[in-house]
N, CA, C and O of each residue as an XYZ file, in Angstrom:
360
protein
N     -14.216     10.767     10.262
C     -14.428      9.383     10.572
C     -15.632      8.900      9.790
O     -16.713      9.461      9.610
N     -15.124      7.559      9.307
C     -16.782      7.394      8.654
C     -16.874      5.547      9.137
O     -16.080      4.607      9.108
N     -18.258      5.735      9.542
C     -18.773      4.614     10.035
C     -19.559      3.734      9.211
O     -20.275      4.273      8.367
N     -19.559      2.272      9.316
C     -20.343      1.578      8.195
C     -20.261      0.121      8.786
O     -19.170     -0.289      9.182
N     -21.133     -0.497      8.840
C     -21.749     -1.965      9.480
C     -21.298     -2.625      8.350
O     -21.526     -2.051      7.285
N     -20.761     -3.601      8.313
C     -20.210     -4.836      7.135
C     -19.945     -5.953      8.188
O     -19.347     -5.986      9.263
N     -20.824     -7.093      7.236
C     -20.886     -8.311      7.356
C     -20.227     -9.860      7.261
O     -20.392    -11.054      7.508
N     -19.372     -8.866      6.714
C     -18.029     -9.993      6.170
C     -16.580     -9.393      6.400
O     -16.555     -8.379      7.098
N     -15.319     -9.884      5.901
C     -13.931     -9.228      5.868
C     -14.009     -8.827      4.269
O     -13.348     -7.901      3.798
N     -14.840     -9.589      3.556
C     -14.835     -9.411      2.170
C     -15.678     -8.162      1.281
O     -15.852     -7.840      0.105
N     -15.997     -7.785      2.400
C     -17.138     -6.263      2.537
C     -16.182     -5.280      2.697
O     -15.866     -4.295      2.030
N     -15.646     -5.949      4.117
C     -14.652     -4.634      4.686
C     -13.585     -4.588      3.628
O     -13.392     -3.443      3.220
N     -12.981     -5.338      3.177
C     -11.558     -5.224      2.218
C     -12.345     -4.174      1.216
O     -12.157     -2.961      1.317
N     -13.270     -4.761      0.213
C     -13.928     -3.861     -1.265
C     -14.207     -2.756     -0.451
O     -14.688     -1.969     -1.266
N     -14.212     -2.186      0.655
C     -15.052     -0.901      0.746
C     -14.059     -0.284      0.886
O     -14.001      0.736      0.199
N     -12.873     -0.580      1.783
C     -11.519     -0.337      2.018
C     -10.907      0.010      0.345
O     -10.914      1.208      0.060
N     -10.509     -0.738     -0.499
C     -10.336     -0.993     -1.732
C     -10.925      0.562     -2.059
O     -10.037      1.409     -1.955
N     -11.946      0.975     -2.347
C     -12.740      1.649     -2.747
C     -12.266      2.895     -2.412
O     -12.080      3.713     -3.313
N     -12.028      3.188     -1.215
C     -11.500      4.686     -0.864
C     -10.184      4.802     -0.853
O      -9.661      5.902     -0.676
N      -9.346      3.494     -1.074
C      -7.842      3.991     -1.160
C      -7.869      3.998     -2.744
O      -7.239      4.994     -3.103
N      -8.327      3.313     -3.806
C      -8.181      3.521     -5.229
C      -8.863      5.239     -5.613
O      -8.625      5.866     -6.646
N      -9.630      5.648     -4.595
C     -10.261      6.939     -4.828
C      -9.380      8.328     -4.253
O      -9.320      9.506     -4.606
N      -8.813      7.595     -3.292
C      -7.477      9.023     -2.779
C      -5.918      8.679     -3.935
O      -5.100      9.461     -4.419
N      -6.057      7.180     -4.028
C      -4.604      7.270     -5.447
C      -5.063      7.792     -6.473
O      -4.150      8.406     -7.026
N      -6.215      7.893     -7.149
C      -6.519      8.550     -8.211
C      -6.839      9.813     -8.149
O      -6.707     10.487     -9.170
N      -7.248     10.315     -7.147
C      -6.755     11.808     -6.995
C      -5.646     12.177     -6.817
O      -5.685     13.368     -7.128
N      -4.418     11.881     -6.443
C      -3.432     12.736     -6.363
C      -3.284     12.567     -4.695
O      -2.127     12.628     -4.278
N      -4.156     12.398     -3.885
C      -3.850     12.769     -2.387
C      -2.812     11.574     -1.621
O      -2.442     10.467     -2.013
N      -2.577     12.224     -0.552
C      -1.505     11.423      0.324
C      -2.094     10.305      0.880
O      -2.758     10.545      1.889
N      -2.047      9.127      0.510
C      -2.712      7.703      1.189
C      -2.268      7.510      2.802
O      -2.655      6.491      3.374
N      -1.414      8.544      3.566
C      -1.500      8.393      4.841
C      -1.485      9.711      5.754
O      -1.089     10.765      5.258
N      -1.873      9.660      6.958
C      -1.616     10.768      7.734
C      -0.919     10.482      8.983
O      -0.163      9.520      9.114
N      -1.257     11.566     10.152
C      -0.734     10.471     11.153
C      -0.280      9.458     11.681
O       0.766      9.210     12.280
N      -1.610      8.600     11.269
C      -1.744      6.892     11.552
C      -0.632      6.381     10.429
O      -0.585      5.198     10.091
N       0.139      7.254      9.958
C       1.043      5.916      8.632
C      -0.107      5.275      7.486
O      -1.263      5.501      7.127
N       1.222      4.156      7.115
C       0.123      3.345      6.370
C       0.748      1.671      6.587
O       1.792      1.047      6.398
N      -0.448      1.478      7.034
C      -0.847      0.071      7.408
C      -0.333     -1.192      6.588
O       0.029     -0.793      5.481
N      -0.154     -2.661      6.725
C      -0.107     -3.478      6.118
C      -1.343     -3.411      4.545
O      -1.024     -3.568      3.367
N      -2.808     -3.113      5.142
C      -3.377     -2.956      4.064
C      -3.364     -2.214      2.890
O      -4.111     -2.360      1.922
N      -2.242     -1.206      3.075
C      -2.146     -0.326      1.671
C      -0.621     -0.943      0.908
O       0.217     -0.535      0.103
N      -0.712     -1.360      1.187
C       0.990     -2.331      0.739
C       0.532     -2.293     -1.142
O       1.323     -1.949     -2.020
N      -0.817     -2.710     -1.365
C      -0.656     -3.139     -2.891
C      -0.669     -1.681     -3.784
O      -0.467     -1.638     -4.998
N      -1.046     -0.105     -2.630
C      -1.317      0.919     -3.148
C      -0.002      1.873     -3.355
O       0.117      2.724     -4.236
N       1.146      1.474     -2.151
C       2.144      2.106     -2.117
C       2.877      2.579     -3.464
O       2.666      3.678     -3.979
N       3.668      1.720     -3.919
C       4.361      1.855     -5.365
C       3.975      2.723     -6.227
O       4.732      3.642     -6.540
N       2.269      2.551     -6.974
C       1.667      3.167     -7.293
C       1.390      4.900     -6.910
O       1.060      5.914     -7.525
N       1.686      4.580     -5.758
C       1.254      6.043     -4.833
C       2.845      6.751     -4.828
O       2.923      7.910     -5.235
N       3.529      6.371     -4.579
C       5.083      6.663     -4.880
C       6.074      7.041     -6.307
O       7.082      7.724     -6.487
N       5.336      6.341     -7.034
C       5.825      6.133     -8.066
C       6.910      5.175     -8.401
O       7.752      5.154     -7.504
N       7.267      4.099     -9.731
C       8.093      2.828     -9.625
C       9.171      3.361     -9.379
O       9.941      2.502     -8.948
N       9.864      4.829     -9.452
C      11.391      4.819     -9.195
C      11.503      4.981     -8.194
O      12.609      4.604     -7.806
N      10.629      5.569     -7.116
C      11.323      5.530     -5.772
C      10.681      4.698     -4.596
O      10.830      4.799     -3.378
N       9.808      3.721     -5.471
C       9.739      2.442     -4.840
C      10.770      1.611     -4.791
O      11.085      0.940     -3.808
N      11.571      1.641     -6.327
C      12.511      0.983     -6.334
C      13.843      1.355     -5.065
O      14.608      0.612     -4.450
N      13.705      2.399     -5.066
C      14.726      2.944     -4.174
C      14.331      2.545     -2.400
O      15.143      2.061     -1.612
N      13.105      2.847     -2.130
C      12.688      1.782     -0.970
C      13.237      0.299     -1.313
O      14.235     -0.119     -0.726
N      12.575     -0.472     -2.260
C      13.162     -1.689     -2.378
C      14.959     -2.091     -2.268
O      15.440     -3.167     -1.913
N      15.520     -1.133     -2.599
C      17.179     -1.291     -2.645
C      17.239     -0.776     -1.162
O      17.517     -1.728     -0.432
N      17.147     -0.107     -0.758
C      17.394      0.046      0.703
C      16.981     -1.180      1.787
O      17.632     -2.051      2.363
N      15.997     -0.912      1.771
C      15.334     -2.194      2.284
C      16.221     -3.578      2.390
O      16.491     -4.179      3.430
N      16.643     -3.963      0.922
C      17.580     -5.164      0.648
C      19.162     -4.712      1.107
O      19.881     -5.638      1.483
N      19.869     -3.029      1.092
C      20.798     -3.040      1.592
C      20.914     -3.251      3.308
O      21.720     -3.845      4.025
N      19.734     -2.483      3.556
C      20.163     -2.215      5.185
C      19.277     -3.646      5.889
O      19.068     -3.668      7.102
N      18.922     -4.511      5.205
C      18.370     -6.114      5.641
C      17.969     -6.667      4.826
O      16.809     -6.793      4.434
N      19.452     -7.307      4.263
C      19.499     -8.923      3.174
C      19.101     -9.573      3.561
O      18.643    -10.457      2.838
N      18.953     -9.668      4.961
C      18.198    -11.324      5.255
C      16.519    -11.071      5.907
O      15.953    -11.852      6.672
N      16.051    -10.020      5.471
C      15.051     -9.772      5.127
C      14.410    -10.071      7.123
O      13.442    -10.792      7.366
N      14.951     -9.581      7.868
C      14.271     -9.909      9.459
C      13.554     -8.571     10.070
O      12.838     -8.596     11.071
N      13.813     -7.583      9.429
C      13.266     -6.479     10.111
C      11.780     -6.419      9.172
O      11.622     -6.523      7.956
N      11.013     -6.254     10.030
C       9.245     -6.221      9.313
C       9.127     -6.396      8.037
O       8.737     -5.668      7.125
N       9.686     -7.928      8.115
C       9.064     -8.953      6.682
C       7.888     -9.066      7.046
O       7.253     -9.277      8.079
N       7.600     -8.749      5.212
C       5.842     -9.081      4.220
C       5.294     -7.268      5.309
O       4.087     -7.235      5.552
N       5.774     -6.539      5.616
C       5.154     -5.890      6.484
C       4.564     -4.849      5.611
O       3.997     -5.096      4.547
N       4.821     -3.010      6.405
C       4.240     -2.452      5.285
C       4.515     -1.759      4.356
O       3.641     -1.090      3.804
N       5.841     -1.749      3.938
C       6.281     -1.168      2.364
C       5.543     -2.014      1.535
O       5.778     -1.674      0.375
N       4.504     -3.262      1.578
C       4.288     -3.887      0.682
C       5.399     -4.624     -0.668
O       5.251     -4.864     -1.866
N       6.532     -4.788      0.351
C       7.226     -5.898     -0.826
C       7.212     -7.054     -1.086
O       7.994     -7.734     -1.749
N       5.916     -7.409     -0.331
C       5.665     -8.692     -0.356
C       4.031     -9.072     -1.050
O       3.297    -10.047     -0.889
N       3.906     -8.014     -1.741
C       2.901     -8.141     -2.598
C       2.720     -9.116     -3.841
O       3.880     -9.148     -4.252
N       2.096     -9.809     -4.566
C       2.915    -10.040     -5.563
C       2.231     -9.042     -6.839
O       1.073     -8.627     -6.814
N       2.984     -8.833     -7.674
C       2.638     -8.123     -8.941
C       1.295     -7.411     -9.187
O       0.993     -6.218     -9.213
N       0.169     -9.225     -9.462
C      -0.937     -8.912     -9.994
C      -1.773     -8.045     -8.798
O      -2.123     -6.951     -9.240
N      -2.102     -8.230     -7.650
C      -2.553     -7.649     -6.641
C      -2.063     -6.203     -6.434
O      -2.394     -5.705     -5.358
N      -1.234     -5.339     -7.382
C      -0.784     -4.058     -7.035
C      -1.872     -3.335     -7.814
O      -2.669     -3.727     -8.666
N      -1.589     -1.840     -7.096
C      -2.624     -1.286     -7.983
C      -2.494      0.323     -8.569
O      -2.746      1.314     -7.883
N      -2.158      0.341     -9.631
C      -1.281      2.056    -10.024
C      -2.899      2.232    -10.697
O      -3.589      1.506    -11.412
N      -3.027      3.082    -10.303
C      -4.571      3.876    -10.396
C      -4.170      5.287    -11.211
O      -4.890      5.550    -12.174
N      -3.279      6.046    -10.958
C      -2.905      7.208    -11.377
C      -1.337      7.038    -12.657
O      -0.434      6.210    -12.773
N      -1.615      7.974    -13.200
C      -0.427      7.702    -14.451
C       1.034      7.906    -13.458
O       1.155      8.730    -12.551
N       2.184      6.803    -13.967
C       2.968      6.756    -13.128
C       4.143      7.577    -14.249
O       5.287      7.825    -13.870
């Protein structure tokens, strides 16, 4: 557990930011137990790699075209582009 006083959401996001770009660039698993959250949505893909994101993404669109089961949620397909973040060679 690591503890840290921040003053803003804009503190908490960059510090957040900071240790998930530091476990994708190592190689390690961006979740445990706890899953992964709405906030790692822009790390997923990256962390997966684009082909079997893509394959989340086709599923996703087969088994709910009309997009009602945990839309914008946390596969992050509702990211857009520039906000993703491949840290490690894909």
């Amino acid at each position: 557990m690591i503890l840290a006083k921040m003053s803003s959401l804009e503190e908490f996001k960059a510090y957040h930011a900071g240790i998930l770009d530091a476990i994708q660039k190592s190689g390690a698993a961006m979740s445990h137990h706890h899953g992964i959250g709405k906030m790692f949505g822009p790390w997923l893909e990256g962390a997966v790699g684009r082909n079997e994101y893509g394959v989340i993404r086709a599923l996703k669109q087969y088994f709910d075209p009309d997009n009602i089961m945990n839309p914008g949620g946390t596969l992050g397909l509702d990211v857009p582009q520039e906000e993703k973040r491949f840290l490690k060679a894909l």
